[in-house]
C-alpha positions in Angstrom: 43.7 99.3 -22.4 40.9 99.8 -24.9 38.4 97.7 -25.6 37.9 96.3 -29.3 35.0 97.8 -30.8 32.1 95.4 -31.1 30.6 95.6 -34.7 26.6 96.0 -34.2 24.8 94.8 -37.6 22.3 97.5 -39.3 18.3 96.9 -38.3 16.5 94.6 -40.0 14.0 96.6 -40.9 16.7 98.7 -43.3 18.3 95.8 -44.7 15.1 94.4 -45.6 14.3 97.9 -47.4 17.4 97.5 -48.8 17.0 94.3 -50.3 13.1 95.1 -51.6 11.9 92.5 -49.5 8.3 92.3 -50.7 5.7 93.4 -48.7 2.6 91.9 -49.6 1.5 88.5 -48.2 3.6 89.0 -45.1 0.7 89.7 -42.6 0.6 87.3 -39.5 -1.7 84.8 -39.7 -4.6 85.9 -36.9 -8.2 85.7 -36.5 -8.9 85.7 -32.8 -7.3 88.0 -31.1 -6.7 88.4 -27.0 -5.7 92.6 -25.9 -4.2 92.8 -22.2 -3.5 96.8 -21.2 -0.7 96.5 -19.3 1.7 99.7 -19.0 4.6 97.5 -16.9 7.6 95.6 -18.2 7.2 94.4 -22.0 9.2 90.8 -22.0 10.2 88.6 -25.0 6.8 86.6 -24.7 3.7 88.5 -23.4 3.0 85.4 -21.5 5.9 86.0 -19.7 4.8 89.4 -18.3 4.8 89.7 -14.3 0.6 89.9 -14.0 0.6 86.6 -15.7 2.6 84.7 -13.1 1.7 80.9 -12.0 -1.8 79.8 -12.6 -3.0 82.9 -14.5 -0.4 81.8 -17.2 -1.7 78.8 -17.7 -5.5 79.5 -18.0 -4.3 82.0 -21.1 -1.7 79.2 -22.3 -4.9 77.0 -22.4 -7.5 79.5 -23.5 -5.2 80.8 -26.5 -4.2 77.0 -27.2 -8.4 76.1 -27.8 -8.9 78.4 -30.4 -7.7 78.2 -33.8 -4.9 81.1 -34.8 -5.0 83.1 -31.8 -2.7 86.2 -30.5 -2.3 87.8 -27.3 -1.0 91.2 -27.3 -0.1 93.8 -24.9 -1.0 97.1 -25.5 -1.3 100.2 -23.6 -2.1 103.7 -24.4 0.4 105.9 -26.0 0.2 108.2 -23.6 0.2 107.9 -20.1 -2.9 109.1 -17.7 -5.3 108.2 -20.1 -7.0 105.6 -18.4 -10.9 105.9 -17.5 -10.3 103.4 -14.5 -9.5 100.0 -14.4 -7.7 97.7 -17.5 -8.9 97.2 -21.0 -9.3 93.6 -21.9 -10.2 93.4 -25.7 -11.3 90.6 -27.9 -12.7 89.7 -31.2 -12.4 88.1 -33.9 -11.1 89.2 -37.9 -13.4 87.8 -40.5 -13.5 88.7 -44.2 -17.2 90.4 -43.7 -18.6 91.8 -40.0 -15.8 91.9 -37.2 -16.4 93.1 -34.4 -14.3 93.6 -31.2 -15.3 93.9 -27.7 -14.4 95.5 -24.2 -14.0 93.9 -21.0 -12.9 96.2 -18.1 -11.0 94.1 -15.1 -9.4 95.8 -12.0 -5.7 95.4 -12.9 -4.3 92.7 -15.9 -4.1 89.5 -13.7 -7.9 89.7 -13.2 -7.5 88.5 -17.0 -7.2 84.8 -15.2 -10.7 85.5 -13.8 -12.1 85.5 -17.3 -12.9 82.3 -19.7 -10.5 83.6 -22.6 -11.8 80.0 -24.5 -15.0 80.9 -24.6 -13.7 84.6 -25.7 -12.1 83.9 -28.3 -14.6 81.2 -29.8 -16.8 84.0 -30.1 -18.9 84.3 -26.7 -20.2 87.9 -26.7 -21.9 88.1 -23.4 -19.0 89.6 -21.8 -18.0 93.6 -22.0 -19.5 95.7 -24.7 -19.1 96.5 -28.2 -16.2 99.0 -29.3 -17.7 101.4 -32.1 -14.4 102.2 -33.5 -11.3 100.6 -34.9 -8.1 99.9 -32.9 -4.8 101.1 -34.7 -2.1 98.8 -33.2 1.4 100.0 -33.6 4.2 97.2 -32.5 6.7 99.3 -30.2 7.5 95.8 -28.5 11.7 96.9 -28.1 12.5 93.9 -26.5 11.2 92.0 -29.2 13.4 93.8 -32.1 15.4 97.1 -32.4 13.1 98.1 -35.1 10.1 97.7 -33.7 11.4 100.2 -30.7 13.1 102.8 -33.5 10.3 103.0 -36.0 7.6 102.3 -33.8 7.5 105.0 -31.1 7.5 107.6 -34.0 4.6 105.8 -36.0 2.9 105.6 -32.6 3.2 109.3 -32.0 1.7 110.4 -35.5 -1.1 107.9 -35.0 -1.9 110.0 -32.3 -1.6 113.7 -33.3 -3.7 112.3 -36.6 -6.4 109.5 -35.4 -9.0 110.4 -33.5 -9.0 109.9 -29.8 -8.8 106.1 -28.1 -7.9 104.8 -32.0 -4.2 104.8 -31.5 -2.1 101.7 -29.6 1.1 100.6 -28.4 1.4 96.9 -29.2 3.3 94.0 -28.1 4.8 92.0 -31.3 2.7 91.7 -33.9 4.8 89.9 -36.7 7.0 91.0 -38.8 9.9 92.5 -37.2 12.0 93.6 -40.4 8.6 95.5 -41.6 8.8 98.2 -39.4 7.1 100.3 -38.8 4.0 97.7 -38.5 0.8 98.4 -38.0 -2.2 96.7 -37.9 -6.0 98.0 -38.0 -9.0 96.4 -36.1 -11.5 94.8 -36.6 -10.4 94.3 -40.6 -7.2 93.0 -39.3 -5.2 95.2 -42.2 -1.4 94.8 -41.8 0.7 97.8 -43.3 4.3 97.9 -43.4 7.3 100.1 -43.6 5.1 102.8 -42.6 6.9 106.2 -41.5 5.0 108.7 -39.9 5.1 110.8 -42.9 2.8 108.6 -44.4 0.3 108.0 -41.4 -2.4 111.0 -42.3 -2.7 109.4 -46.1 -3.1 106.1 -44.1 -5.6 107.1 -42.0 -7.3 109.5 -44.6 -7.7 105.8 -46.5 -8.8 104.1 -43.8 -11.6 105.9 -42.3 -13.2 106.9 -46.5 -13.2 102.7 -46.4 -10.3 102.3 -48.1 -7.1 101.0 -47.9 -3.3 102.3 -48.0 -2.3 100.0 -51.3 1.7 101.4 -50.7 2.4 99.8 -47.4 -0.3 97.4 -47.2 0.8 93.8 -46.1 -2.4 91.6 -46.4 -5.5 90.6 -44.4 -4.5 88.5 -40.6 -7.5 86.4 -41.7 -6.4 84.8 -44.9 -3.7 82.5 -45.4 -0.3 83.7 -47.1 -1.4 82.3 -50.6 -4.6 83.9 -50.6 -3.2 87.2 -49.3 -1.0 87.3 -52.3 -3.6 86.5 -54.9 -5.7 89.3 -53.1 -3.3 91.9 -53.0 -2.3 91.2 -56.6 -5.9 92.0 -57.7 -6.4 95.0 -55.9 -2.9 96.7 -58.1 -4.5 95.6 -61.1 -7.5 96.7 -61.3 -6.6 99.6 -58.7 -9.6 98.4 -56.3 -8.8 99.5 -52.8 -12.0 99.5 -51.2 -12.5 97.6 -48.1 -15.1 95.6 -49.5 -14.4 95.8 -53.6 -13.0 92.0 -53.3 -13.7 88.7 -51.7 -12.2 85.3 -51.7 -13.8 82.4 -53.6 -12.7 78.6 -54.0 -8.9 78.3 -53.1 -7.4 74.7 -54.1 -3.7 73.0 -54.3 -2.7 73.2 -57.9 0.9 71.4 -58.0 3.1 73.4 -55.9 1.4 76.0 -55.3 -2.3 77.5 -55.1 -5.2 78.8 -57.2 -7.1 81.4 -55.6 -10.5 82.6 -57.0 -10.6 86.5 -55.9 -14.4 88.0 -56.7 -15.1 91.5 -57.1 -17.9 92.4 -55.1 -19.6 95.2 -57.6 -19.2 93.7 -60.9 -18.8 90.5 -59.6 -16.0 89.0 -61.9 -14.5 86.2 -60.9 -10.4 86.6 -61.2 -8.2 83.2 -61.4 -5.0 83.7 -59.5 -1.6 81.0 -59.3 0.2 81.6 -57.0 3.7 80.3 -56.2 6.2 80.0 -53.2 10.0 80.9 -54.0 12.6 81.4 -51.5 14.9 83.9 -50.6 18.7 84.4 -50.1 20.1 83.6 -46.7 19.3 86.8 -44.7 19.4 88.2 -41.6 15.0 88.6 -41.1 15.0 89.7 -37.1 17.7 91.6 -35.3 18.0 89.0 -32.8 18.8 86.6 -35.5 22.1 84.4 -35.2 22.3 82.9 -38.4 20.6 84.1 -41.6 17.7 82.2 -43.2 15.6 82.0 -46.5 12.1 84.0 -46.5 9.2 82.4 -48.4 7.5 84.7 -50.8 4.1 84.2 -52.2 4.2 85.1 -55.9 0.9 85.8 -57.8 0.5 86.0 -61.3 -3.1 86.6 -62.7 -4.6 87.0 -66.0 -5.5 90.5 -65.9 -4.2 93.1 -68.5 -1.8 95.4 -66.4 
């Protein structure tokens, strides 16, 4: 006797395309950030992964806890054998002017434990040495999402035929699930979405001329959702996508939503943004989702002539 068939609903990731789910101010909020290399078994939670058993769970728990908007990823090269000996830890921190990120190398991931991740990520930089290139991260974290597993490995792939060598990252989950392809560039902390692998060499072309990939661009992990929105909204006005054409000046409650001063660094006019929260219809956001939910978008109108 055959069994019924048992209806599997469409990725998140397409349904959100489908809908037009906006892009822009979707970018987690992150400024210090904790990088384990660890080529083993991916689960739901990183700190959930094997090396991290018993104590060393813990310390990280504790470490991550102490500092303010801090992520721990696992990441591993996209290609096996690439190693130099031993495991990457990274850190650093994502500011809007002079990141930086940092390599310790430790035996095997547990000897993360050995470290004092609080001191890490509060900006202690007597451990490891600098790393004088960016980190492209792409999520790939299949456990985590369908999507991230499906669009991922493919972004992954064209990061590496087209970055140069030891840019390019698998990722545990980064945020975002129904935006893949995500993927996010260190130290800036830039957050594109929907990216398909197509559109990885204009990316990267962007990117490394110090400018960024306005199509699939998500926001800055350093700034709050509001001013990510007021931001972003500047940038397609006046069509400024240098990493360093804007900055962000007072940002104050005004009713229900925000204003957000956004400063342009070479003329230095100062832009007035409101910015507003409206919610979505019920949707399905993550594939693991059992019921649907509202999104919150940030909507920014400014007074600049389009």
């Amino acid at each position: 006797m055959s069994r019924p068939a048992v209806a599997v609903r469409p990725l998140c990731a397409d349904e959100a395309a489908a809908r037009g789910d906006p892009l822009g101010a979707t970018a987690s909020r992150v400024r210090r950030w904790l990088l384990v290399e660890y080529d083993g078994y991916w689960p739901y939670d990183p700190l959930d992964a094997a090396p991290f058993a018993g104590p060393v769970r813990e310390r990280l728990r504790e470490g991550l806890a102490a500092a303010r908007h801090a992520k721990l990823l696992l990441v591993k090269r996209p290609r096996r054998g690439e190693r130099n000996g031993g495991t990457a830890v990274i850190y650093g921190e994502t500011v809007e002017r002079g990141s930086r990120f940092r390599r310790v190398h430790v035996e095997r991931a547990a000897d993360v434990g050995d470290l004092d991740v609080a001191a890490l990520l509060r900006g202690d930089e007597t451990a490891g040495e600098p790393i004088g290139h960016p980190l492209l991260l792409v999520c790939t974290h299949g456990k985590r999402d369908r999507c991230c597993a499906r669009y991922g490995q493919k972004v992954c792939e064209a990061l590496q035929r087209h970055a140069p060598p030891g840019w390019a990252w698998q990722s545990s989950h980064v945020g975002g699930d129904r935006f893949a392809g995500n993927v996010v560039a260190l130290p800036e902390g830039l957050y594109f979405g929907h990216v398909e692998p197509d559109a990885v060499p204009s990316l990267i072309d962007a990117y490394r001329s110090g400018r960024i990939y306005l199509d699939h661009y998500r926001g800055r992990s350093c700034y709050p959702f509001p001013v990510q929105a007021a931001e972003i909204a500047v940038r397609g006005k006046l069509g400024r996508d240098g990493l360093c054409d804007v900055s962000v000046g007072r940002v104050e409650r005004a009713g229900d939503g925000w204003r957000v001063e956004i400063t342009t660094d070479v003329a230095g006019e100062v832009y007035p943004v409101d910015v507003a929260v409206e919610e979505t219809e019920p949707a399905f956001l993550t594939c693991r989702a059992d019921t649907p939910r509202r999104a919150r978008n940030f909507v920014a109108r400014t007074r600049i002539d389009a």
